[in-house]
Every structure is written in C-alpha cells, then in structure tokens.
PDB file as gemmi writes it, atoms N, CA and C in Angstrom:
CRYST1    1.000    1.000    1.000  90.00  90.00  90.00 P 1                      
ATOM      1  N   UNK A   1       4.236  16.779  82.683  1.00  0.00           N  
ATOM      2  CA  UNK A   1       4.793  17.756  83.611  1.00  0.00           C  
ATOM      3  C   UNK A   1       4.167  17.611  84.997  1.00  0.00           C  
ATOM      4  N   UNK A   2       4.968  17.288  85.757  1.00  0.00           N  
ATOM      5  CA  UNK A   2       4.238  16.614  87.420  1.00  0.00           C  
ATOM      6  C   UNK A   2       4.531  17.928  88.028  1.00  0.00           C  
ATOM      7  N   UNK A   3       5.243  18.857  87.500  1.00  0.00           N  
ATOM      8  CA  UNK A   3       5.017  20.164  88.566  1.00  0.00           C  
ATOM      9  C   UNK A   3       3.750  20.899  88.441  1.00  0.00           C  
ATOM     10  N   UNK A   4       2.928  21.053  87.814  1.00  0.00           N  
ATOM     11  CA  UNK A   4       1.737  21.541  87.393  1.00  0.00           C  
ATOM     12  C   UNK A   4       0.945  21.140  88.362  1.00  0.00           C  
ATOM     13  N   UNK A   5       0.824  19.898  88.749  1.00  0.00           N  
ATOM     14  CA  UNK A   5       0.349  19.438  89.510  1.00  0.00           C  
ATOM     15  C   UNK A   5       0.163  20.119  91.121  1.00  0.00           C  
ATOM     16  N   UNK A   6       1.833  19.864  91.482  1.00  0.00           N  
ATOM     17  CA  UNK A   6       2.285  20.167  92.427  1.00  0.00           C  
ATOM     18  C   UNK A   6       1.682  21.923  92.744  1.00  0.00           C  
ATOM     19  N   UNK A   7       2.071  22.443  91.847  1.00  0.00           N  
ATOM     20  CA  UNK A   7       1.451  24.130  92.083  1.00  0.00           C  
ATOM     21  C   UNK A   7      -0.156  24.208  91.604  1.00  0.00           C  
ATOM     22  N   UNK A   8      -1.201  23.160  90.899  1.00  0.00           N  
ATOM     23  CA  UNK A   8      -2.311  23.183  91.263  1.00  0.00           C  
ATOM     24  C   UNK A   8      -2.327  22.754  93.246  1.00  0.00           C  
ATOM     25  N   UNK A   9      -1.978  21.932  93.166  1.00  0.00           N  
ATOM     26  CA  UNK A   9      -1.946  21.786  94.952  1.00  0.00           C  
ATOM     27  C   UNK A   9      -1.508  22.891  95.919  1.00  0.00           C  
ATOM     28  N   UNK A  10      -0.570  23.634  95.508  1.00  0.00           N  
ATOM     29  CA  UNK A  10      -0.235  24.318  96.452  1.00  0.00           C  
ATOM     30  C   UNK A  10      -1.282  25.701  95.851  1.00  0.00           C  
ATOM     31  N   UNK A  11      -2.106  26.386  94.870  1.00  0.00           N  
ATOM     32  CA  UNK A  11      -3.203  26.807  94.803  1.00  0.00           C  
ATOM     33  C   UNK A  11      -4.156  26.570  95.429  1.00  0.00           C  
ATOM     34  N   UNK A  12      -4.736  25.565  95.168  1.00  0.00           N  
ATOM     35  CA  UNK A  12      -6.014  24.848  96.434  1.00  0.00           C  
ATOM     36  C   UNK A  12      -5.346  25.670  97.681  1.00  0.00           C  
ATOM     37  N   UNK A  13      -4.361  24.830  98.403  1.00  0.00           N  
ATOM     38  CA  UNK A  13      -4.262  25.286  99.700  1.00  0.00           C  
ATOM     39  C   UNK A  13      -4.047  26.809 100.143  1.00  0.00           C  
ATOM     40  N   UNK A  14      -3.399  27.433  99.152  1.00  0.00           N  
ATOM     41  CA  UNK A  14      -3.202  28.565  99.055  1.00  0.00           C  
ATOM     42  C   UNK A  14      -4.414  29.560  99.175  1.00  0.00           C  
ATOM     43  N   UNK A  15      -5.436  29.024  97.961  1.00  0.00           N  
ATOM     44  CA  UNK A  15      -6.518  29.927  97.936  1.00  0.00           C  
ATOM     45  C   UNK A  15      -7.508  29.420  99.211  1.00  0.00           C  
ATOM     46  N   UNK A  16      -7.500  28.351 100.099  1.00  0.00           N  
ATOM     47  CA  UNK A  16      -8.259  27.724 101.169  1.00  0.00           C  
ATOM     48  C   UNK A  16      -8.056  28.840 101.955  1.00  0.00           C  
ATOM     49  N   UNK A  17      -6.573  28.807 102.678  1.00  0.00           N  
ATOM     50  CA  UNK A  17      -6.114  29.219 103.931  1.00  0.00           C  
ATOM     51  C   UNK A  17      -6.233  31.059 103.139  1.00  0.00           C  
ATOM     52  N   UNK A  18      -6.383  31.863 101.997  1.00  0.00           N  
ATOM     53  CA  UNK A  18      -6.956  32.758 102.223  1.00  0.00           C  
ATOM     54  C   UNK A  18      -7.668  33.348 102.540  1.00  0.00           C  
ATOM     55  N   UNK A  19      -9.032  32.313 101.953  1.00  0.00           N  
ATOM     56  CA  UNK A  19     -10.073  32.995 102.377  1.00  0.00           C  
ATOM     57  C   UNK A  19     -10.755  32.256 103.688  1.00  0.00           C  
ATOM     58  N   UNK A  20      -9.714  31.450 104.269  1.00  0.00           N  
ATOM     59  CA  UNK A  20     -10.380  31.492 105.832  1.00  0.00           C  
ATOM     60  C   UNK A  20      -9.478  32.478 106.712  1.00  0.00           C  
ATOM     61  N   UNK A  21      -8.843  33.683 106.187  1.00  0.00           N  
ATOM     62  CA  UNK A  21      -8.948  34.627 106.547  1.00  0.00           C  
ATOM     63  C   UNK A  21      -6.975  34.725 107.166  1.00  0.00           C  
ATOM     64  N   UNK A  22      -6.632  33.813 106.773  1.00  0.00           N  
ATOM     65  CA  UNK A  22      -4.914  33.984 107.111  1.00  0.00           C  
ATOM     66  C   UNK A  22      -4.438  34.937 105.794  1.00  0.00           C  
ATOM     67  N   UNK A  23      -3.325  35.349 106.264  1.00  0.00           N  
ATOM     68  CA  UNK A  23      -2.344  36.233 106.001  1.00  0.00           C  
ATOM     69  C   UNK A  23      -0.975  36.223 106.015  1.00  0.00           C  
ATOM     70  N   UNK A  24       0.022  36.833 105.413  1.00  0.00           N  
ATOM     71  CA  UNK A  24       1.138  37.182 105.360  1.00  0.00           C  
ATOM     72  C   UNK A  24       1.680  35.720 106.060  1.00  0.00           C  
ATOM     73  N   UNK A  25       2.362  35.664 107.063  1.00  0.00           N  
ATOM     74  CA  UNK A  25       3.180  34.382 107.477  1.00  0.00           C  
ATOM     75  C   UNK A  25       2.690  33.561 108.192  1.00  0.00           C  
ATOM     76  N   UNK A  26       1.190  33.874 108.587  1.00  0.00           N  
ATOM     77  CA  UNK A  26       0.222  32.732 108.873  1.00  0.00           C  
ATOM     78  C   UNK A  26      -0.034  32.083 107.691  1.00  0.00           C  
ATOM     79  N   UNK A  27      -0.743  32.442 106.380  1.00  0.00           N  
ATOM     80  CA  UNK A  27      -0.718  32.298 105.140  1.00  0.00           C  
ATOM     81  C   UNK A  27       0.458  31.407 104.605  1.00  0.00           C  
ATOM     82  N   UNK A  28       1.653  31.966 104.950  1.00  0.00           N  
ATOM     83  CA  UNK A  28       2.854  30.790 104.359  1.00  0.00           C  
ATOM     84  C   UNK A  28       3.072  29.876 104.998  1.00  0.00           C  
ATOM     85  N   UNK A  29       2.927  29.893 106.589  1.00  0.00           N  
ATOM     86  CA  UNK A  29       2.973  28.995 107.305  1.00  0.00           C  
ATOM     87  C   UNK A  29       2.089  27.726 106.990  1.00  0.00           C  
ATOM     88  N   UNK A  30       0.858  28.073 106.946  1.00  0.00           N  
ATOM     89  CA  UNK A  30      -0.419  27.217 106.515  1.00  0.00           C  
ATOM     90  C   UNK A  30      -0.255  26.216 105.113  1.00  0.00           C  
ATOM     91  N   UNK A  31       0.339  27.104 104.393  1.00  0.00           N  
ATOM     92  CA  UNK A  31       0.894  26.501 102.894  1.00  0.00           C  
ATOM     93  C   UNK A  31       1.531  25.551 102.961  1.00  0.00           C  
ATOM     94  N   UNK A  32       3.299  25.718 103.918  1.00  0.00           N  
ATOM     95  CA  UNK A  32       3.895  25.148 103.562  1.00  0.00           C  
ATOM     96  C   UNK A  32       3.611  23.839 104.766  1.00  0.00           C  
ATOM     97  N   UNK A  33       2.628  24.092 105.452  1.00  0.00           N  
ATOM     98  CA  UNK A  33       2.516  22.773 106.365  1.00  0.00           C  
ATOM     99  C   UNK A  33       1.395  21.772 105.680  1.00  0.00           C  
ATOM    100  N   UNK A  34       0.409  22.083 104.908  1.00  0.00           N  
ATOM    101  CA  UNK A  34      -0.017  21.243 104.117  1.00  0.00           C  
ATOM    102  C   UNK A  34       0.566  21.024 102.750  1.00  0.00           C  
ATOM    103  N   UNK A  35       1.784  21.578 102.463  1.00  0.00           N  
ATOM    104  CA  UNK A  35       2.305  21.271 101.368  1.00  0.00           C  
ATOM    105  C   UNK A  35       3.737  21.454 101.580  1.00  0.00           C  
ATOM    106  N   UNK A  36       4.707  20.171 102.503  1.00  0.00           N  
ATOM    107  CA  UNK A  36       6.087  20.585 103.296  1.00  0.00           C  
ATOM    108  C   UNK A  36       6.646  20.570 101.943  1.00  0.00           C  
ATOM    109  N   UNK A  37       6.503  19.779 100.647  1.00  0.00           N  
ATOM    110  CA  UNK A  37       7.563  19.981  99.777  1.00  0.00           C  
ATOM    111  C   UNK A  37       7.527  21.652  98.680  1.00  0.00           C  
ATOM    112  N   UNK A  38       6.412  22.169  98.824  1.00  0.00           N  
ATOM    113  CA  UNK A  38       6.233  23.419  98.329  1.00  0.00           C  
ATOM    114  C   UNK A  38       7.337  24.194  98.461  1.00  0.00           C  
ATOM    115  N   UNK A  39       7.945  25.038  97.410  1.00  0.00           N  
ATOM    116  CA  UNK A  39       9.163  25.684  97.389  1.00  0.00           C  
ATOM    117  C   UNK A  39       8.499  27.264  97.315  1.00  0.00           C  
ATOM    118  N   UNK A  40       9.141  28.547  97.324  1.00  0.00           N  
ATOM    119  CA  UNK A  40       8.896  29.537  97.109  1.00  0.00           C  
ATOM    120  C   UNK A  40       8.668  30.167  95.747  1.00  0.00           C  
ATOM    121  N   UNK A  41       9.204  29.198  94.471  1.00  0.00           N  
ATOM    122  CA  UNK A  41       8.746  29.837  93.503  1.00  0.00           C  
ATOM    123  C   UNK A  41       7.280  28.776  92.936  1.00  0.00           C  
ATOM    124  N   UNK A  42       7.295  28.231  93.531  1.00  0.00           N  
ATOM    125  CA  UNK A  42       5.759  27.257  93.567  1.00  0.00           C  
ATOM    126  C   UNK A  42       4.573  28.175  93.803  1.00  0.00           C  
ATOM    127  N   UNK A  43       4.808  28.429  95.512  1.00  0.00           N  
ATOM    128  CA  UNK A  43       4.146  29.373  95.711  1.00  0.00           C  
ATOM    129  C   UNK A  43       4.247  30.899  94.901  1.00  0.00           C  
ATOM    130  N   UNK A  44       5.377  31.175  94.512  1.00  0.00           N  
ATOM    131  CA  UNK A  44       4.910  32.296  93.774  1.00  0.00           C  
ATOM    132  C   UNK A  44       4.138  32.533  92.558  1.00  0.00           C  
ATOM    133  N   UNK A  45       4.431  31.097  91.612  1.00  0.00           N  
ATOM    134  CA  UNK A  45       3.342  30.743  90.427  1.00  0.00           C  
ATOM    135  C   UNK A  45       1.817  30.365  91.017  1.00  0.00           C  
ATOM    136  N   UNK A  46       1.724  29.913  91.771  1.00  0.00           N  
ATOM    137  CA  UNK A  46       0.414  29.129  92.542  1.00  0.00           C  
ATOM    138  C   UNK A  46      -0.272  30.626  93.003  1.00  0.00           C  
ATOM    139  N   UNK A  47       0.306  31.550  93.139  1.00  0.00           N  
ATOM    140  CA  UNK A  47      -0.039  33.207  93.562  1.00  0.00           C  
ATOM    141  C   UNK A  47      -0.538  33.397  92.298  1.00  0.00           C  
ATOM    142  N   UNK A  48       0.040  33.597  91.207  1.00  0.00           N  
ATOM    143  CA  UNK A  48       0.404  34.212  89.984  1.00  0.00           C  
ATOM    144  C   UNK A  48      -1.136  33.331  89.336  1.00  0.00           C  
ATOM    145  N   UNK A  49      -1.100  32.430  89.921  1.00  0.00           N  
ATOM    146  CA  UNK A  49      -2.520  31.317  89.058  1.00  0.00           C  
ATOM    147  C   UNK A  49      -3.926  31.869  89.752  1.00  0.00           C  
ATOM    148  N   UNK A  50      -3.682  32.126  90.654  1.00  0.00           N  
ATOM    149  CA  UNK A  50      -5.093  32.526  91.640  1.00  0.00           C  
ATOM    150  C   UNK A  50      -5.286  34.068  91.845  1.00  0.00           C  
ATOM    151  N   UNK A  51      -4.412  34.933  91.663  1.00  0.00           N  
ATOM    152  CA  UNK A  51      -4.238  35.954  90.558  1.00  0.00           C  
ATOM    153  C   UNK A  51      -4.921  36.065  89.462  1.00  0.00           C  
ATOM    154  N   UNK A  52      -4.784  35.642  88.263  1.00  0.00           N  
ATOM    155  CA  UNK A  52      -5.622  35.340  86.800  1.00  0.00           C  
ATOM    156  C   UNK A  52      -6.689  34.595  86.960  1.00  0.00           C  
ATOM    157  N   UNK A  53      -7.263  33.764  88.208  1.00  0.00           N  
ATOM    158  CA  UNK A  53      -8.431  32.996  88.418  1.00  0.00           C  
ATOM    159  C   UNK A  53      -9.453  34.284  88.198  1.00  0.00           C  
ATOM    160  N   UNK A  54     -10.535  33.744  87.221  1.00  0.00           N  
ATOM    161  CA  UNK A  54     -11.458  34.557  87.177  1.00  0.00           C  
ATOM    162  C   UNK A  54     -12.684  34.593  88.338  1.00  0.00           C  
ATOM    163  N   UNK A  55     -12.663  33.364  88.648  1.00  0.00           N  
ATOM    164  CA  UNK A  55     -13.606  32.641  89.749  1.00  0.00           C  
ATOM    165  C   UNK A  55     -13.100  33.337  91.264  1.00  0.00           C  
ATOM    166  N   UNK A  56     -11.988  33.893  91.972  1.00  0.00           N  
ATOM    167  CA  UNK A  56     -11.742  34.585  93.139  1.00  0.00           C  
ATOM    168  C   UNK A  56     -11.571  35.798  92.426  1.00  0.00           C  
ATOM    169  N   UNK A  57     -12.573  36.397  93.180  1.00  0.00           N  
ATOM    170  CA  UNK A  57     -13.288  37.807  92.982  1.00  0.00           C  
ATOM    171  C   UNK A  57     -13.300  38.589  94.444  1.00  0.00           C  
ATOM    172  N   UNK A  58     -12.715  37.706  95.468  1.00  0.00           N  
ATOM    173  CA  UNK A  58     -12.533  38.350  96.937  1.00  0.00           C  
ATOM    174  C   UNK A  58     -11.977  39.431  96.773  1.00  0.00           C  
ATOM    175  N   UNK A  59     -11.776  40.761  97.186  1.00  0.00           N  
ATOM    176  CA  UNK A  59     -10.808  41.332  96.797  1.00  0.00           C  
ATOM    177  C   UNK A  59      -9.654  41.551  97.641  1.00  0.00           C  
ATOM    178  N   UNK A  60      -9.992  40.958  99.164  1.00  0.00           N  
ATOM    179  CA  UNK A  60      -9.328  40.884 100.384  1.00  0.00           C  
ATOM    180  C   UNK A  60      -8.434  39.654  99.977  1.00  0.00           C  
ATOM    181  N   UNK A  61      -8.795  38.404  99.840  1.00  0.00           N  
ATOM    182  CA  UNK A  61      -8.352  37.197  99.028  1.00  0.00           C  
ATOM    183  C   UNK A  61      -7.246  37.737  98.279  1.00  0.00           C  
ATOM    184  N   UNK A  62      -7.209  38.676  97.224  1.00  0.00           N  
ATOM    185  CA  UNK A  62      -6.414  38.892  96.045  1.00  0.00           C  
ATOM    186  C   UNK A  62      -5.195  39.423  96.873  1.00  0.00           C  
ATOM    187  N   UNK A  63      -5.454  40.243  97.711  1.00  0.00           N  
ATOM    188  CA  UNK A  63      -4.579  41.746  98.347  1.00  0.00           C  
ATOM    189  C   UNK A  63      -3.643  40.708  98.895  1.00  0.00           C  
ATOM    190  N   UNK A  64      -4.269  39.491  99.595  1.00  0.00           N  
ATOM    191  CA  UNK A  64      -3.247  39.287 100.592  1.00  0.00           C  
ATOM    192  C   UNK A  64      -2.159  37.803 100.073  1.00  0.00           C  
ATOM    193  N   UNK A  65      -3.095  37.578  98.823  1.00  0.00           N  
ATOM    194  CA  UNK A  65      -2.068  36.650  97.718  1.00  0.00           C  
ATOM    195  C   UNK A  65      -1.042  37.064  97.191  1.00  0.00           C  
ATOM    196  N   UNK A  66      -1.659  38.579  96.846  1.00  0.00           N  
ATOM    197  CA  UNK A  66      -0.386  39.560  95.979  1.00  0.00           C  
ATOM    198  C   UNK A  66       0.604  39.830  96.827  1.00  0.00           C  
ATOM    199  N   UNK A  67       0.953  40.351  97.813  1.00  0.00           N  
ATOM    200  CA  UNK A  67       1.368  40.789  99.095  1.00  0.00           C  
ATOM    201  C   UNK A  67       2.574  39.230  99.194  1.00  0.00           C  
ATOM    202  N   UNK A  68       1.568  38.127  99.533  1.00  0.00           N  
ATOM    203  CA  UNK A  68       2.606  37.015  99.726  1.00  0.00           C  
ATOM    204  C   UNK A  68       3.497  37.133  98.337  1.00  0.00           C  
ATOM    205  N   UNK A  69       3.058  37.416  97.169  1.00  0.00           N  
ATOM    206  CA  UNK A  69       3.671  36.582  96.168  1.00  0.00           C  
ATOM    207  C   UNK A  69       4.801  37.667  95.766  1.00  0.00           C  
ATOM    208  N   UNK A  70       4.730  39.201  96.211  1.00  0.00           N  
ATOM    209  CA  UNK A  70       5.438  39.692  96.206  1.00  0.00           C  
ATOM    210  C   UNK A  70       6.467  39.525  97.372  1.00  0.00           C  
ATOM    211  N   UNK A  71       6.481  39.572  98.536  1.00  0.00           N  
ATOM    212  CA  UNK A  71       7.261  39.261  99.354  1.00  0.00           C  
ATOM    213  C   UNK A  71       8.345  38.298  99.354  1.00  0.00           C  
ATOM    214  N   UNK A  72       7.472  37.346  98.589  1.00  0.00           N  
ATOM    215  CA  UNK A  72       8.344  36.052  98.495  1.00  0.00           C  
ATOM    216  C   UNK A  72       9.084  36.238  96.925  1.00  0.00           C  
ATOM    217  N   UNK A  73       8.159  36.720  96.145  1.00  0.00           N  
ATOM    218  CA  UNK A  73       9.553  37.197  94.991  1.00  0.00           C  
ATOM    219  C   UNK A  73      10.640  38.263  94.986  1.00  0.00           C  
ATOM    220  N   UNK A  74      10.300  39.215  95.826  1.00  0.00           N  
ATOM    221  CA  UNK A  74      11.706  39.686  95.838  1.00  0.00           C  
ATOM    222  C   UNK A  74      12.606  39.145  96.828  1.00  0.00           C  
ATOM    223  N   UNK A  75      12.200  38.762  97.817  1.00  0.00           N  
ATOM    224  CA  UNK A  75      13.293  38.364  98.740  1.00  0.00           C  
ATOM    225  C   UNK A  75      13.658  36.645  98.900  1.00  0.00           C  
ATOM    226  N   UNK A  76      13.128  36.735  97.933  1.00  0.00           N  
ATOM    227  CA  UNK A  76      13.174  34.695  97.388  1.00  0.00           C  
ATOM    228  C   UNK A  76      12.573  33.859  98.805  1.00  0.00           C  
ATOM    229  N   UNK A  77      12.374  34.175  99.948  1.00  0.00           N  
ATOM    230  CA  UNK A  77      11.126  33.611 100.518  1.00  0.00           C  
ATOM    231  C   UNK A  77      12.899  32.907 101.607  1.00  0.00           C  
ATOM    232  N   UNK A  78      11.917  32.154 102.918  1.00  0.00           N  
ATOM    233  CA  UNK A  78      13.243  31.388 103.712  1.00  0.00           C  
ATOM    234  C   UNK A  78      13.633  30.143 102.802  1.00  0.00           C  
ATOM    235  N   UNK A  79      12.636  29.887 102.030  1.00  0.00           N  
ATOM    236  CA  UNK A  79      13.081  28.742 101.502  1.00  0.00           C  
ATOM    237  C   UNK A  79      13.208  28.496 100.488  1.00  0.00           C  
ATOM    238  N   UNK A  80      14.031  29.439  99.734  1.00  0.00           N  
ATOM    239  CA  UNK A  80      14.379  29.804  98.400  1.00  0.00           C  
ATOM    240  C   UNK A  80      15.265  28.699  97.491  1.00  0.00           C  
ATOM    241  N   UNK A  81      16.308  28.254  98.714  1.00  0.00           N  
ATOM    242  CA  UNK A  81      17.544  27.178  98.325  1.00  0.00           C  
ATOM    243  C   UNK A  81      17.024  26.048  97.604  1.00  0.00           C  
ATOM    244  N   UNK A  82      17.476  25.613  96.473  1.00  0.00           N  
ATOM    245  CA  UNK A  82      17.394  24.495  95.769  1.00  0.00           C  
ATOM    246  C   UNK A  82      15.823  24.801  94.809  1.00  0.00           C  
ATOM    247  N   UNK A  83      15.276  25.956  94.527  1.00  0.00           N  
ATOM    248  CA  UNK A  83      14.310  26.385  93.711  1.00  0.00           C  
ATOM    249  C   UNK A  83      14.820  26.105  92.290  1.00  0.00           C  
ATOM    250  N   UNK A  84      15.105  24.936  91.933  1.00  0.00           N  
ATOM    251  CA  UNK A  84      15.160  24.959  90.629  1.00  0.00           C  
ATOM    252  C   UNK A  84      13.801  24.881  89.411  1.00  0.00           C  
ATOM    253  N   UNK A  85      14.639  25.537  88.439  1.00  0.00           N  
ATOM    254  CA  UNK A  85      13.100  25.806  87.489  1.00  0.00           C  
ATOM    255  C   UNK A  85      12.359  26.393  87.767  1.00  0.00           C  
TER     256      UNK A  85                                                      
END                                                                             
C-alpha cells in the first residue's frame, strides 16, 4: 500500500509546520507546498494519525490539527476533486 506512505509524509510535514507555529491556511498552505500531490482526505487521515500520536502532547499542536482536519472534512477542502479512496 504506497498510500500509507504518502500520508506518513504528509504527517511529518503536517506535524513540522505545526509546531513551528502555522495555522489554519498557513498550515495548509505549508502542507500542500511541500507535499503538491497531497489531497484533502490525505491530509485529513495524516490529521486523524497525529491526533492518536501518543508522542504530540502539544496541546496548541493538537487544537490547530483538529481545526484543519475538521475544516477540511466537512467542506472537503479546495482540493477535494479527484479524492479517490
């Protein structure tokens, strides 16, 4: 399974650009420019993984993962199109 992969990667970057202190659409912005093929439900599992990480204990970190991962799941994110699987 090579997507596993792909959403360990977009974790790393995800949990990087949190805790150097980005947010909301700086935060997605940051994501999807070190990771242009990253889709929105990538990022929403890659949320969902660093979420259940026992090891980020930030709690500022968590707030502003949850926040993205909700945002982008209900409103399927700008770049929702072609999210298959």
């Amino acid at each position: 399974m090579p997507d596993k992969k792909k959403i360990k990667k977009v974790y790393d970057v995800l949990i990087e650009g949190a805790y150097a202190g980005l947010s909301d659409t700086a935060l997605h912005d940051y994501v999807f420019e070190h990771c242009p093929k990253a889709t929105s439900k990538r990022l929403v599992r890659a949320s969902l993984l660093a979420l259940s990480d026992p090891k980020v204990q930030d709690r500022n970190v968590l707030n502003v993962i949850y926040a993205l991962a909700i945002k982008h799941r209900l409103d399927g994110g700008p770049d929702s199109d072609g999210d298959e699987d």
